[in-house]
C-alpha positions in Angstrom: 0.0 0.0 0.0 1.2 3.4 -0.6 -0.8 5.9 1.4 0.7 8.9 0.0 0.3 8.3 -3.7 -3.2 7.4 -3.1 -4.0 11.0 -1.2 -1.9 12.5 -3.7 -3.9 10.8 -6.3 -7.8 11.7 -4.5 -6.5 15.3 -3.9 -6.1 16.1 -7.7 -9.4 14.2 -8.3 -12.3 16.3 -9.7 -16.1 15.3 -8.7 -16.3 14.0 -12.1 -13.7 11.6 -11.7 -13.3 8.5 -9.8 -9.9 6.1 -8.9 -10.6 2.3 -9.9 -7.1 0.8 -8.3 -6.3 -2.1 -10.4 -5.7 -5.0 -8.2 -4.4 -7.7 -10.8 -2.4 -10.3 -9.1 -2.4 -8.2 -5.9 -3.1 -10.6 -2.5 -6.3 -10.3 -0.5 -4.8 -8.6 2.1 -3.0 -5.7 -0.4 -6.5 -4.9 -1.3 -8.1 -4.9 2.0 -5.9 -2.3 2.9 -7.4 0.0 0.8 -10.8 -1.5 1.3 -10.7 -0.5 5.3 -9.5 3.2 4.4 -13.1 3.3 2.9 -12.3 2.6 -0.9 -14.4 0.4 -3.5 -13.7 0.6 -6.7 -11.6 -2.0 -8.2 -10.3 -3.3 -11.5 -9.0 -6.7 -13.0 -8.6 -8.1 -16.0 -8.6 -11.6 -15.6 -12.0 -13.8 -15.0 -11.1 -16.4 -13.0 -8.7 -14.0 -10.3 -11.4 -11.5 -10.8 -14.3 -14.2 -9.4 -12.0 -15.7 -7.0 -11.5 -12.2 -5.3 -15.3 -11.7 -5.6 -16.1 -14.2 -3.6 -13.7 -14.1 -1.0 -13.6 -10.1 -0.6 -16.3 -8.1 0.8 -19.7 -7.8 -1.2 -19.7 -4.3 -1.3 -16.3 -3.9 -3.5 -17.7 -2.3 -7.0 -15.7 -4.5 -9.5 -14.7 -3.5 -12.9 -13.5 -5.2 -15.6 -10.7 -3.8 -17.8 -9.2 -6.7 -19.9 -9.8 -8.7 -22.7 -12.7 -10.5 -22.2 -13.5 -14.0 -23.6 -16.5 -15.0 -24.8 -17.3 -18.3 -23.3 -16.0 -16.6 -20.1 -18.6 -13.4 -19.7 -21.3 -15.8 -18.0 -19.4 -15.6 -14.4 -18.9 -11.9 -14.6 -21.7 -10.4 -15.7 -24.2 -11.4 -12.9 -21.7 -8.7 -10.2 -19.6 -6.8 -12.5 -20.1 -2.8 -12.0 -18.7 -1.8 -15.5 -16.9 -3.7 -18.6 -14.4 -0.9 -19.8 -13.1 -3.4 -23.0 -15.7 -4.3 -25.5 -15.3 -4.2 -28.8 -16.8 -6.7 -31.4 -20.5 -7.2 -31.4 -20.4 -11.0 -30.8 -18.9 -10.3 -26.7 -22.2 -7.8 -26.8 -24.5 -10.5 -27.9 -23.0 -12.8 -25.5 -23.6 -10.0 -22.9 -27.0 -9.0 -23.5 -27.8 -12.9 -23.4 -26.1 -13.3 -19.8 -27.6 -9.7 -18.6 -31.1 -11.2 -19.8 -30.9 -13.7 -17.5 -29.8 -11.8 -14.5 -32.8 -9.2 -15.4 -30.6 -6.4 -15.4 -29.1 -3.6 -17.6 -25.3 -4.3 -18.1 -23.4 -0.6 -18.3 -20.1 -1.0 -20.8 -17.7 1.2 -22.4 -16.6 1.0 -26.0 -12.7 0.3 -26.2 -11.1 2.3 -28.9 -7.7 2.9 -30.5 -6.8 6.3 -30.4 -3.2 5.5 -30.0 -3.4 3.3 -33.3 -1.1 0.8 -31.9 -1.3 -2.2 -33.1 -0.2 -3.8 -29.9 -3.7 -2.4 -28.6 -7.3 -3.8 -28.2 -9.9 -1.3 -29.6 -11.8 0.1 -32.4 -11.1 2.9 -34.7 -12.6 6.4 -33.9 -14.5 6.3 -37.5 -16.2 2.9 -36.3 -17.4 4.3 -32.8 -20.4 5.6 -34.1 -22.5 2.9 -36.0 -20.6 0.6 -33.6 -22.6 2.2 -30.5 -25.5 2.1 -32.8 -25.6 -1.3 -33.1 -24.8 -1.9 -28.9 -28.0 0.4 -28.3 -30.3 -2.2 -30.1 -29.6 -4.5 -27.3 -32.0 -3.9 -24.3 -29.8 -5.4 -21.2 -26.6 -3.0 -22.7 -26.1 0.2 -21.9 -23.3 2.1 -23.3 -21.5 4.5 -20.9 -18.9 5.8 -22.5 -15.7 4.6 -24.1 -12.3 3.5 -22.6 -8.6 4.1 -24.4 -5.0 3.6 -23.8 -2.4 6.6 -23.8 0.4 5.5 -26.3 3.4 3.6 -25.3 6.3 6.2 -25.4 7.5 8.8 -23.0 6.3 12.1 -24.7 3.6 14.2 -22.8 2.2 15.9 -25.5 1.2 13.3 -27.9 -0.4 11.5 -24.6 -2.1 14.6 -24.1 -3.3 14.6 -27.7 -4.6 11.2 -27.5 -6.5 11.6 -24.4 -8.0 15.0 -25.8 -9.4 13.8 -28.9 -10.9 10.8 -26.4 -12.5 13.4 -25.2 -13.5 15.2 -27.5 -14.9 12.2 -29.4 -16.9 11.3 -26.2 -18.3 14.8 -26.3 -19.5 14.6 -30.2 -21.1 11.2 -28.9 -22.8 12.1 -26.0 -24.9 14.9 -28.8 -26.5 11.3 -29.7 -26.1 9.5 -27.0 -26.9 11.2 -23.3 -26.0 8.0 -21.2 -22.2 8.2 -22.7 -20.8 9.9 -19.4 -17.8 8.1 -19.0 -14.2 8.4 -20.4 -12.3 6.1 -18.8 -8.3 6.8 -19.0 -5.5 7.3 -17.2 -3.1 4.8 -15.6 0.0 4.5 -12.9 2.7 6.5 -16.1 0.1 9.2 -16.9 -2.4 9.9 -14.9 -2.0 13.9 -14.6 -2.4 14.5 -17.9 -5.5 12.4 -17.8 -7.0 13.9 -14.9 -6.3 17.4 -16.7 -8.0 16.1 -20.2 -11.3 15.1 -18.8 -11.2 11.5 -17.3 -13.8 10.1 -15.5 -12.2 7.2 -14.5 -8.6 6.4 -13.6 -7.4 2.9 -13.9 -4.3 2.6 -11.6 -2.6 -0.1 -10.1 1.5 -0.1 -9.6 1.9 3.6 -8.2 -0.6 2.5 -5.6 1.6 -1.0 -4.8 4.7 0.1 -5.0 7.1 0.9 -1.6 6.8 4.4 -0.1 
């Protein structure tokens, strides 16, 4: 746990914004630590870690799911899951609006895209975004929230700032059409501040808030 990167962290927060702290491969005990200093919100991207936490952790925690996510494997997440930051083919919708259906309840998700047009990244193109949330909003147990994106790989501020702003800025156009697209979730342990200062809603950070003080 490190106390002081996680008030640093909440202090620069705006309303808008929340901290998911990504707790991938972290122990039980690592994540109670922040669970007993009143936080809730947490991320992983694996299924079978994530449901082995769920059920072992308090019932309370507000789970998110950030990674890729397999088809055959969305049936034990989506009965608890708060949010699914990483769709982005229509057959994992299908798959969740079939599972959401039989839990009787409206799944929120984010669109994944490719801002950074890496191909080492999961996502869709910005010019897809559009008919691609069209086609999500036909599903009655889906409901889009916003998108999710990755900053580039490289150590250069400005084009991660220019990569979060047209994420925002995209999100912004969309929400004209859509009104339940409120979320841009971006932002992780290497560039945070310049997320927080672009508009994210949702910070997905997990090794600045492990790491030794």
């Amino acid at each position: 746990m490190n106390r002081n990167v996680y008030d640093q962290i909440n202090q620069m927060l705006p309303e808008n914004c929340q901290l998911l702290i990504v707790s991938k491969f972290r122990s039980k005990e690592q994540i109670l630590d922040y669970y007993k200093i009143g936080h809730q919100a947490f991320a992983e991207n694996r299924v079978q870690e994530l449901c082995e936490k769920q059920q072992k952790l308090p019932k309370d925690i507000r789970w998110h799911f950030i990674g890729h996510l397999q088809k055959n494997k969305a049936k034990y997440i989506v009965p608890f899951i708060e949010m699914i930051h990483s769709v982005e083919n229509l057959q994992l919708v299908q798959i969740l609006e079939k599972e959401a259906a039989k839990c009787n309840r409206q799944l929120p998700i984010l669109i994944q895209l490719n801002l950074a047009k890496e191909e080492t990244k999961s996502g869709i193109a910005k010019e897809e975004a559009d008919s691609f949330i069209e086609a999500c909003n036909q599903y009655p147990h889906i409901l889009v929230k916003g998108i999710m994106c990755m900053g580039p790989h490289c150590d250069e501020p400005e084009r991660i700032r220019e990569v979060f702003h047209e994420a925002k800025l995209l999100l912004s156009t969309l929400q004209n059409k859509y009104p339940s697209m409120t979320e841009c979730s971006m932002g992780m342990s290497q560039d945070y501040p310049i997320a927080i200062k672009e508009g994210s809603t949702m910070l997905r950070i997990g090794s600045a808030l492990f790491n030794e003080e």
